[in-house]
DRENFIKOL-477653 format. One line per 4 residues: number of its first residue (from 1); their letters; for each residue x, y, z of N, C-alpha, C. Coordinates in steps of 0.2 Angstrom, whole numbers, padded with zeros to 4 digits. Atoms other than C-alpha are relative to their C-alpha. Layout:
! DRENFIKOL-477653
NUM	A	X/Y/Z/X/Y/Z/X/Y/Z ~ ...
! end
This chain:
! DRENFIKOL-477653
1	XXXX	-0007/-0002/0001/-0045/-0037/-0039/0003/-0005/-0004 ~ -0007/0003/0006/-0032/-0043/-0052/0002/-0008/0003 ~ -0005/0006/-0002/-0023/-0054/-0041/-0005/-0005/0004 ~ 0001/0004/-0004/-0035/-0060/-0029/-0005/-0007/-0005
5	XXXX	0003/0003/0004/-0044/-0067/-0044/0005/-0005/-0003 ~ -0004/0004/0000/-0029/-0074/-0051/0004/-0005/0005 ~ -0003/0004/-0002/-0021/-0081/-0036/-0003/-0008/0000 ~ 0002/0005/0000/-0031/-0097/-0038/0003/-0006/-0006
9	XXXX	-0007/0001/0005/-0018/-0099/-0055/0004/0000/0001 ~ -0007/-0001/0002/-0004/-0093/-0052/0004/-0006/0002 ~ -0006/0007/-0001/0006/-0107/-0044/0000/-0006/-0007 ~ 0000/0006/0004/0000/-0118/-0060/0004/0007/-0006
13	XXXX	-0002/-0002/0003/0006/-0103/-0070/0006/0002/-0001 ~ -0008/-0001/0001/0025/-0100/-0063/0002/-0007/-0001 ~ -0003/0008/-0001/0035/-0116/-0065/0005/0002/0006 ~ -0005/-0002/-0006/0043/-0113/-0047/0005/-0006/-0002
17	XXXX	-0004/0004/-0001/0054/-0129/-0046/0006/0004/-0004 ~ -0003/-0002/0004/0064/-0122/-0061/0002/0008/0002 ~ -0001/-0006/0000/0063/-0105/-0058/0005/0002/0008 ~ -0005/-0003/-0005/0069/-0105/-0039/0007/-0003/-0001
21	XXXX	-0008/0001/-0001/0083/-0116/-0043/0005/0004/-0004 ~ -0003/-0005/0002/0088/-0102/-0053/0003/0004/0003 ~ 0000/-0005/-0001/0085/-0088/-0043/0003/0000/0008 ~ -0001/0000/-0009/0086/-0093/-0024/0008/0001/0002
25	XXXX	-0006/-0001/-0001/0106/-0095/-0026/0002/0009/0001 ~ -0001/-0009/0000/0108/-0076/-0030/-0001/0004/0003 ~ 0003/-0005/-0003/0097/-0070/-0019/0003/-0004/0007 ~ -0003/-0002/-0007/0104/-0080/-0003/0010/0003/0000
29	XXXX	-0006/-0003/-0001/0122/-0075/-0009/-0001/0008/-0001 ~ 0003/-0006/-0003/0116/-0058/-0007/0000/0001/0007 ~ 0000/-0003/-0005/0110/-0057/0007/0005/-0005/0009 ~ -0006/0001/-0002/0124/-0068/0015/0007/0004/0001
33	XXXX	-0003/-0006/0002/0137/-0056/0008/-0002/0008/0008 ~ 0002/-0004/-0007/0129/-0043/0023/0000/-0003/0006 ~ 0003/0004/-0007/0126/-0056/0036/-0007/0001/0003 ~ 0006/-0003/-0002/0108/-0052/0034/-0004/-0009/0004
37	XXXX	0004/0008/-0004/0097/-0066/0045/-0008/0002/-0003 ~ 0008/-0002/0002/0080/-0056/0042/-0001/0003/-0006 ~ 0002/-0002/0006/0070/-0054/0027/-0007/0000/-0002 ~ 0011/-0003/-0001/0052/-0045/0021/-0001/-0003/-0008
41	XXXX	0003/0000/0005/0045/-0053/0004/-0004/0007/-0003 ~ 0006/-0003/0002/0036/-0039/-0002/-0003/0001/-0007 ~ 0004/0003/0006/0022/-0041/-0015/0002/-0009/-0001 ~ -0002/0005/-0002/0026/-0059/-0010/-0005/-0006/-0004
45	XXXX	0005/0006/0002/0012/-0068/-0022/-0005/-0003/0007 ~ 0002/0004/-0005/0009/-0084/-0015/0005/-0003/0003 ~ -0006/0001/-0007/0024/-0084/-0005/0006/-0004/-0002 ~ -0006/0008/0001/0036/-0097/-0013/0007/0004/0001
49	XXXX	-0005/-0001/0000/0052/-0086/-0014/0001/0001/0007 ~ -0002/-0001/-0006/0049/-0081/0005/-0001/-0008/0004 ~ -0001/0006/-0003/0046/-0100/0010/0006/-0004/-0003 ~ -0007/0002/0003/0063/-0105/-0003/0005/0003/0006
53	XXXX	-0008/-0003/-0004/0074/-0092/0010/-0002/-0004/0009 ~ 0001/0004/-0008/0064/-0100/0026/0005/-0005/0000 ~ -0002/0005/0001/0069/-0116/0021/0011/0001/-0003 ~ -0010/-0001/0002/0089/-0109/0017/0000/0002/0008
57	XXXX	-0003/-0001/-0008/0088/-0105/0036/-0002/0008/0003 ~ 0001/-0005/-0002/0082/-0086/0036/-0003/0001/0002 ~ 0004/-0003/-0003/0071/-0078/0046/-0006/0005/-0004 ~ 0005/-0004/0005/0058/-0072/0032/-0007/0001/-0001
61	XXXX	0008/-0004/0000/0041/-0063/0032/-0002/0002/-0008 ~ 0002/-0003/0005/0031/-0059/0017/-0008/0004/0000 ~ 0006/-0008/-0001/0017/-0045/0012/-0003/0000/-0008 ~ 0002/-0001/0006/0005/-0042/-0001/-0006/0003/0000
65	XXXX	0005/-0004/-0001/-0009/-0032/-0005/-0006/-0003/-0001 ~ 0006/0005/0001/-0019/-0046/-0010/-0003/-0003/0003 ~ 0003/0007/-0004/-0028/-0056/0002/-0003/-0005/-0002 ~ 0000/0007/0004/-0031/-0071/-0012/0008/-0002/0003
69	XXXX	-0008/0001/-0002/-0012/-0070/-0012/0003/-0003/0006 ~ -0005/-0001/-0006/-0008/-0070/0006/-0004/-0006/0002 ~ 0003/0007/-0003/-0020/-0084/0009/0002/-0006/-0004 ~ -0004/0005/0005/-0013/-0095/-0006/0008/-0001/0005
73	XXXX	-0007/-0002/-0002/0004/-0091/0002/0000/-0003/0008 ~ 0004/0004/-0005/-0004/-0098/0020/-0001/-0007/-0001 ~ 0003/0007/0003/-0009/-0113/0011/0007/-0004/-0001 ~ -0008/0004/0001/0008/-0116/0004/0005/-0002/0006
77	XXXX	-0005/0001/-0006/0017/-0113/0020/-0003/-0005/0003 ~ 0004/0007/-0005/0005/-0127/0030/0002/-0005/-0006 ~ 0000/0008/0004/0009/-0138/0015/0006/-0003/0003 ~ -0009/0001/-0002/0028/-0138/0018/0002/0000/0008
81	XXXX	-0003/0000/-0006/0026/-0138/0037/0004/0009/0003 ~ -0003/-0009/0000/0032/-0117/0040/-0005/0003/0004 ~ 0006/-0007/-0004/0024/-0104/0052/0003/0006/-0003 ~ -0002/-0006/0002/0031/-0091/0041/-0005/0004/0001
85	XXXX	0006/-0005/0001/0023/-0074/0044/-0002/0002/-0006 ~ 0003/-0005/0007/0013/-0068/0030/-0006/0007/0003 ~ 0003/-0006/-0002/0003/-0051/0031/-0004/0003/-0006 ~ 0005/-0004/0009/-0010/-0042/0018/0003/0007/0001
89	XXXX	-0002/-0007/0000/0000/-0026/0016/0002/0001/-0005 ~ -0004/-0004/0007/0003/-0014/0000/0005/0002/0000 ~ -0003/-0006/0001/0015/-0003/-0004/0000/0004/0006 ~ 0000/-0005/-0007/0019/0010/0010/-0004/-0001/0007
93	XXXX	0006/0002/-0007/0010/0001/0023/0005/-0004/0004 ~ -0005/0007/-0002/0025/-0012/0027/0002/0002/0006 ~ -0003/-0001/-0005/0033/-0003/0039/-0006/0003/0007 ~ 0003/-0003/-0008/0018/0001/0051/-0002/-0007/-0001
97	XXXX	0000/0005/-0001/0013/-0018/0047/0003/-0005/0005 ~ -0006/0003/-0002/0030/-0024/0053/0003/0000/0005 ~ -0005/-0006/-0006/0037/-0011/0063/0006/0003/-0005 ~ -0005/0000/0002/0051/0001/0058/0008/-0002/0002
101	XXXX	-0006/0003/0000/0069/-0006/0055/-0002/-0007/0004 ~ 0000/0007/-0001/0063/-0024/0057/0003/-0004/-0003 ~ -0005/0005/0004/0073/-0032/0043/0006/0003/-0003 ~ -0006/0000/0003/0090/-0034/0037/-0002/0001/-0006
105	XXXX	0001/0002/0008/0084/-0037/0019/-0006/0002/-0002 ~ 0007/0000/0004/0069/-0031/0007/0001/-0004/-0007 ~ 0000/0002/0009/0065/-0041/-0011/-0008/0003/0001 ~ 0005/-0002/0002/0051/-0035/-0020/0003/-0002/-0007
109	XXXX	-0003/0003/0004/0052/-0047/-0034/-0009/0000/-0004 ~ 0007/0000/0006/0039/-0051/-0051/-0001/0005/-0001 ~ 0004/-0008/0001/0036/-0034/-0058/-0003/0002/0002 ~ 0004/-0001/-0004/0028/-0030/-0044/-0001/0009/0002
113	XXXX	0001/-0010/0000/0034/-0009/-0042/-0005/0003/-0007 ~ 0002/-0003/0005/0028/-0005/-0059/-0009/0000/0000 ~ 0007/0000/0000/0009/-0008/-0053/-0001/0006/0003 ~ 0002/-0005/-0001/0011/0008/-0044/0001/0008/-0006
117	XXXX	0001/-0002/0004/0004/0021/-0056/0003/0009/-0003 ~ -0002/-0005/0004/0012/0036/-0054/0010/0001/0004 ~ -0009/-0002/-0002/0031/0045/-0048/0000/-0001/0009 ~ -0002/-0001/-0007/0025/0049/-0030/-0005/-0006/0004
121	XXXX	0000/0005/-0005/0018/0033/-0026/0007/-0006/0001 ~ -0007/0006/0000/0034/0025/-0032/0004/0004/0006 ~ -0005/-0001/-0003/0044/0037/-0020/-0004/-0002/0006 ~ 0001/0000/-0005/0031/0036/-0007/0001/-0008/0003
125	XXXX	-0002/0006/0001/0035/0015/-0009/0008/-0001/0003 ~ -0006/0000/-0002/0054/0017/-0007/0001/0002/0005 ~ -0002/-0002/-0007/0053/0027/0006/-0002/-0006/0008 ~ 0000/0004/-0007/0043/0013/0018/0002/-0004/-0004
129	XXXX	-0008/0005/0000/0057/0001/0010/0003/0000/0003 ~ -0007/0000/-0004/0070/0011/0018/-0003/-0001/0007 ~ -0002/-0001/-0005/0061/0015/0034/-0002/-0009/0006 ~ 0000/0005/-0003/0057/-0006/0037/0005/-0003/-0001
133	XXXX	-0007/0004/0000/0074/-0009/0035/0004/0003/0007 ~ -0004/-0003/-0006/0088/-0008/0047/0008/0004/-0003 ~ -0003/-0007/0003/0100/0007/0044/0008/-0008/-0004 ~ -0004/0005/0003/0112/-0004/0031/-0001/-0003/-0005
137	XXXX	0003/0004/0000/0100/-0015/0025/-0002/-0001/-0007 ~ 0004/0002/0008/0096/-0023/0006/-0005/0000/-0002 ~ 0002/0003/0006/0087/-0022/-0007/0000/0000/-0005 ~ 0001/0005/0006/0083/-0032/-0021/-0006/0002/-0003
141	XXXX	0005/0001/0005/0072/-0028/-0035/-0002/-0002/-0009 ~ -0002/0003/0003/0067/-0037/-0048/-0008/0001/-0006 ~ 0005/-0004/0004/0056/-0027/-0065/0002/-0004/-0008 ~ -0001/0001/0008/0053/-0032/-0083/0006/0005/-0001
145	XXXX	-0002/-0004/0004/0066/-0023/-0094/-0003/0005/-0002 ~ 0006/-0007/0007/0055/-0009/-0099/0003/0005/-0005 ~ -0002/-0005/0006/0067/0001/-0108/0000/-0008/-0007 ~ -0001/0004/0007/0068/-0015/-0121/-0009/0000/0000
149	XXXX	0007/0003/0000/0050/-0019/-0118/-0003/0010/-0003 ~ 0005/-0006/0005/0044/0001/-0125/0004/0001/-0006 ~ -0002/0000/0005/0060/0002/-0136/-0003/-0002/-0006 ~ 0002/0003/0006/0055/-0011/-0146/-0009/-0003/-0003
153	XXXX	0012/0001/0000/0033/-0011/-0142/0002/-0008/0001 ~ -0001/0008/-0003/0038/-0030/-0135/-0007/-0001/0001 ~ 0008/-0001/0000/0018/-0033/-0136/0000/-0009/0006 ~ 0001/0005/-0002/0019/-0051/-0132/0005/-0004/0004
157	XXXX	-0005/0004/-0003/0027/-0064/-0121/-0001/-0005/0001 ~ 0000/0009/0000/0030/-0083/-0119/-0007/0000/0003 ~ 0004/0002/-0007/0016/-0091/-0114/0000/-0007/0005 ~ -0001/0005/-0005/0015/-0103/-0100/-0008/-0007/-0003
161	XXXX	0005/0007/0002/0006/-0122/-0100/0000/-0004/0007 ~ -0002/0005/-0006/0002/-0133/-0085/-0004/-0005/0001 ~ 0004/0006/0002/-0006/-0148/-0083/0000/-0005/0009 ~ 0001/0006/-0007/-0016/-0160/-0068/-0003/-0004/-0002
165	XXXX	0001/0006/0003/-0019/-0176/-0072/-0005/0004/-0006 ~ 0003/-0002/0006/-0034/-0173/-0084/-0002/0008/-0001 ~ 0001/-0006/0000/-0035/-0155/-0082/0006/0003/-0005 ~ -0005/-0003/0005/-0024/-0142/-0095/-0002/0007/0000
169	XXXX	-0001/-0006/-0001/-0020/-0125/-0092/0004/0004/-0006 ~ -0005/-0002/0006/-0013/-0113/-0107/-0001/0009/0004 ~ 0001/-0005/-0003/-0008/-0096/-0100/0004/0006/-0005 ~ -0003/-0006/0003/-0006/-0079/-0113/0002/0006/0001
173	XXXX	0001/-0006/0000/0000/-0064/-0109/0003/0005/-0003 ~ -0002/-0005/0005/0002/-0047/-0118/-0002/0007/0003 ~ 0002/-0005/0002/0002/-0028/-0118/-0005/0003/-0004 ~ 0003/-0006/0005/-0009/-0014/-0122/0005/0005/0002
177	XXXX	-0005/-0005/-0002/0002/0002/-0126/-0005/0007/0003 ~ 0005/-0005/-0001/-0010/0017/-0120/0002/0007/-0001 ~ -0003/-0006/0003/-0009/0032/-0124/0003/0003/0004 ~ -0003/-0007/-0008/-0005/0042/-0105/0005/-0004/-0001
181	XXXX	-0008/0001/-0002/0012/0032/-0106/-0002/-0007/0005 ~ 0000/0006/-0004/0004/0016/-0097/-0001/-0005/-0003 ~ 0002/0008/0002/0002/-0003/-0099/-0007/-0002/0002 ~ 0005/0005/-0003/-0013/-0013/-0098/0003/-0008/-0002
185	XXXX	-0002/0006/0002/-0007/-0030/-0095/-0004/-0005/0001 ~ 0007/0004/0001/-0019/-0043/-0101/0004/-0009/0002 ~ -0005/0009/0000/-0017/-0064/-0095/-0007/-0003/-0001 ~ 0005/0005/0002/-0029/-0074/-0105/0002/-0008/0004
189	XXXX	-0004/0006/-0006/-0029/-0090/-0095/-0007/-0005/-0005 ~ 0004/0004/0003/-0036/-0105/-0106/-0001/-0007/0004 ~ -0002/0004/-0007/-0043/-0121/-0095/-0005/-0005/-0005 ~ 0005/0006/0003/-0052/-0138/-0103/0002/-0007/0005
193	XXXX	-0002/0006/-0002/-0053/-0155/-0095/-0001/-0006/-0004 ~ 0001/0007/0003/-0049/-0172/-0104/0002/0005/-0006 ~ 0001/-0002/0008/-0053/-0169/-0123/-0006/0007/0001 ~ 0006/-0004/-0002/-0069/-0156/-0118/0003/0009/-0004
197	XXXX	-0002/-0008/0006/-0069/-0138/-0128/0004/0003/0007 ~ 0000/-0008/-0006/-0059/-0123/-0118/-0002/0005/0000 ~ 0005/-0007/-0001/-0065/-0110/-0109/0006/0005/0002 ~ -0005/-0008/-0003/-0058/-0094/-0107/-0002/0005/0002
201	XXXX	0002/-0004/-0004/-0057/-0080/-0098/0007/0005/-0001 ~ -0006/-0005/0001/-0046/-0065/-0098/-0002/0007/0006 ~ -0001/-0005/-0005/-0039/-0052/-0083/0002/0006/-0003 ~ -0004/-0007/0003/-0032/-0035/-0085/0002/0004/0007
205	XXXX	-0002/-0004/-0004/-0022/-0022/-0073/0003/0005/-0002 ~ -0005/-0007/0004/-0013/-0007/-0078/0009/0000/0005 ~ -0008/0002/-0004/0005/-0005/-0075/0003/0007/-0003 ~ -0003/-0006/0000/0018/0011/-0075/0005/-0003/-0004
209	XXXX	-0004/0005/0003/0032/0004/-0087/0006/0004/0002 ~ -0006/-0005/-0005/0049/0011/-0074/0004/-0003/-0006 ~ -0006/-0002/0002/0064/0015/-0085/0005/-0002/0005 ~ -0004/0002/-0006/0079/0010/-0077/0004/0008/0002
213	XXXX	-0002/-0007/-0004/0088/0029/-0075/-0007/0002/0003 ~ 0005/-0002/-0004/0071/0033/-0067/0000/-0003/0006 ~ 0002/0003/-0006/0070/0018/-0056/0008/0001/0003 ~ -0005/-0002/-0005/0088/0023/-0049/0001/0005/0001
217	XXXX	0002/-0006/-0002/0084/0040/-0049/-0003/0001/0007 ~ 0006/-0002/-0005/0069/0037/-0037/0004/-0005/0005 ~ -0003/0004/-0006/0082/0023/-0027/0006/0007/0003 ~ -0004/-0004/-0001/0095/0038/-0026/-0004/0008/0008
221	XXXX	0007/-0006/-0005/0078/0052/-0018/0002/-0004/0007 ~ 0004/0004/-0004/0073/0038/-0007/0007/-0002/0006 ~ -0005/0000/-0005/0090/0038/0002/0006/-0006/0000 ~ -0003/0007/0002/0098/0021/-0006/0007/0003/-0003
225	XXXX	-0007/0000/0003/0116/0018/-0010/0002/-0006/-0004 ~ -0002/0006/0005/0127/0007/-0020/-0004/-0006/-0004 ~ 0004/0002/0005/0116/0004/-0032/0002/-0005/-0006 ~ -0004/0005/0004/0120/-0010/-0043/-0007/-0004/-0005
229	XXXX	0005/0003/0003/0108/-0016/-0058/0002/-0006/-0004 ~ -0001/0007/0002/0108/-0035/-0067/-0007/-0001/-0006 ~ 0004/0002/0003/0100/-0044/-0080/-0006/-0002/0000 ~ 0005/0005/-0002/0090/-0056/-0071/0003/-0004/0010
233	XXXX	-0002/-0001/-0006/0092/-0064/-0054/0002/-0007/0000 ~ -0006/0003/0000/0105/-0075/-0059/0007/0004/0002 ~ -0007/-0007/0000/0117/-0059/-0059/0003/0001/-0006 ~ -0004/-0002/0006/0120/-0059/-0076/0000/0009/-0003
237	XXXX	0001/-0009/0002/0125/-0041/-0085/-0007/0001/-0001 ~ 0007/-0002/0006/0111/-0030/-0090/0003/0004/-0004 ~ 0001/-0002/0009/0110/-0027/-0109/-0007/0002/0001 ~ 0008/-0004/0000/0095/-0013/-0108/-0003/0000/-0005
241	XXXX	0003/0001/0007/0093/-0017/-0127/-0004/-0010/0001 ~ 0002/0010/-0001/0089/-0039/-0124/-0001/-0003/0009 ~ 0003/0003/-0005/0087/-0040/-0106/-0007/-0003/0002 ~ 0008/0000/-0003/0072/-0048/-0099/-0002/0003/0007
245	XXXX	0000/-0003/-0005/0075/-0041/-0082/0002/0007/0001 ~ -0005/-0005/-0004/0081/-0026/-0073/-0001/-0001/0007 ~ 0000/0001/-0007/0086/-0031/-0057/0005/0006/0005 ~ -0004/-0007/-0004/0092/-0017/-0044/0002/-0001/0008
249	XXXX	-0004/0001/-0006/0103/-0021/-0030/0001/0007/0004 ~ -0001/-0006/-0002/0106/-0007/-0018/-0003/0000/0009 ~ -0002/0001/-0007/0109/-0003/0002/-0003/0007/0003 ~ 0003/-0007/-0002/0099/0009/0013/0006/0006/0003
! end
């Protein structure tokens, strides 16, 4: 699997420090804004954004279908001292994992929807959203731009670098456009120690690339209200033409 193979990267591939001082404001004035206490990561990685809201004071749980993921994410929590729950659960599984109407608040953050492949697994997605939520309840989600990303065949993207004492990481990744209307998304991952040659290796997964009237279409089905979409998850506007995000706010 994709992830379970990469989860042994990924932490050298986000630059979390940066990134949650970014994001974590936004997302607890969010769910302060409701007076939410409880909150479910889902597709949680290796869990940093669900251990950043422990550590703001919330009662938060994360999920993921990866079982590298969720033991990464295990790993990190015993680093930091956290019993947070973490769970191996996909998509549509959260609420028999959990229980129904267990949380105040859902994120589903990383363009993590867009790995389900077709319409009716996205609805059947939303639908256990709502039914682990409690009647009122947020969610957060947070998808590449794909209307700028097909507008303009956006093939490639930054690449990432990280670096352990003599170790060096170079992280590529890129699109393939395919013909049925999906992505293959490829993450060459380049790795050498000291001066010594690099070795490479390269992953791949498929992706559905959600349109934003689609994905508040399928939030509108699914039973969700006050639907609010952003840039990124700082809160800035979305520009559907230059955003790099689509982030989607909205209340069961």
């Amino acid at each position: 699997m994709f992830y379970d193979t990469f989860s042994s990267d990924y932490d050298r591939f986000v630059s979390w420090p940066g990134r949650l001082a970014l994001e974590i404001p936004f997302l607890t004035d969010q769910l302060r804004a409701i007076g939410a206490k409880s909150v479910l990561d889902a597709a949680c990685g290796t869990g940093m954004h669900t251990l950043a809201l422990s550590q703001a004071g919330f009662d938060a749980a994360g999920a993921d279908l990866s079982a590298g993921m969720i033991a990464r994410a295990m790993e990190n929590a015993q680093a930091v001292g956290l019993q947070t729950p973490f769970k191996t659960a996909g998509f549509g599984e959260l609420s028999a994992a959990f229980g129904p109407e267990s949380f105040d608040a859902l994120f589903c953050l990383g363009n993590s929807l867009p790995h389900l492949l077709t319409p009716e697994l996205l609805s059947a997605a939303l639908a256990d959203f709502a039914l682990v939520l409690k009647p009122g309840g947020l969610v957060i989600i947070q998808n590449r731009n794909f209307d700028a990303v097909m507008a303009k065949r956006q093939r490639w993207m930054e690449p990432q670098s990280a670096r352990d004492g003599q170790i060096e990481w170079l992280f590529q990744r890129f699109y393939d456009f395919e013909s049925d209307g999906l992505l293959t998304f490829n993450v060459i991952t380049l790795r050498r120690e000291e001066t010594g040659n690099w070795v490479q290796s390269v992953q791949s997964t498929q992706l559905r690339p959600l349109l934003s009237a689609e994905l508040q279409s399928a939030f509108q089905e699914a039973g969700f209200e006050s639907i609010s979409c952003y840039g990124d998850l700082t809160g800035s506007v979305l520009n559907p033409e230059s955003s790099g995000n689509l982030v989607i706010v909205a209340r069961r």
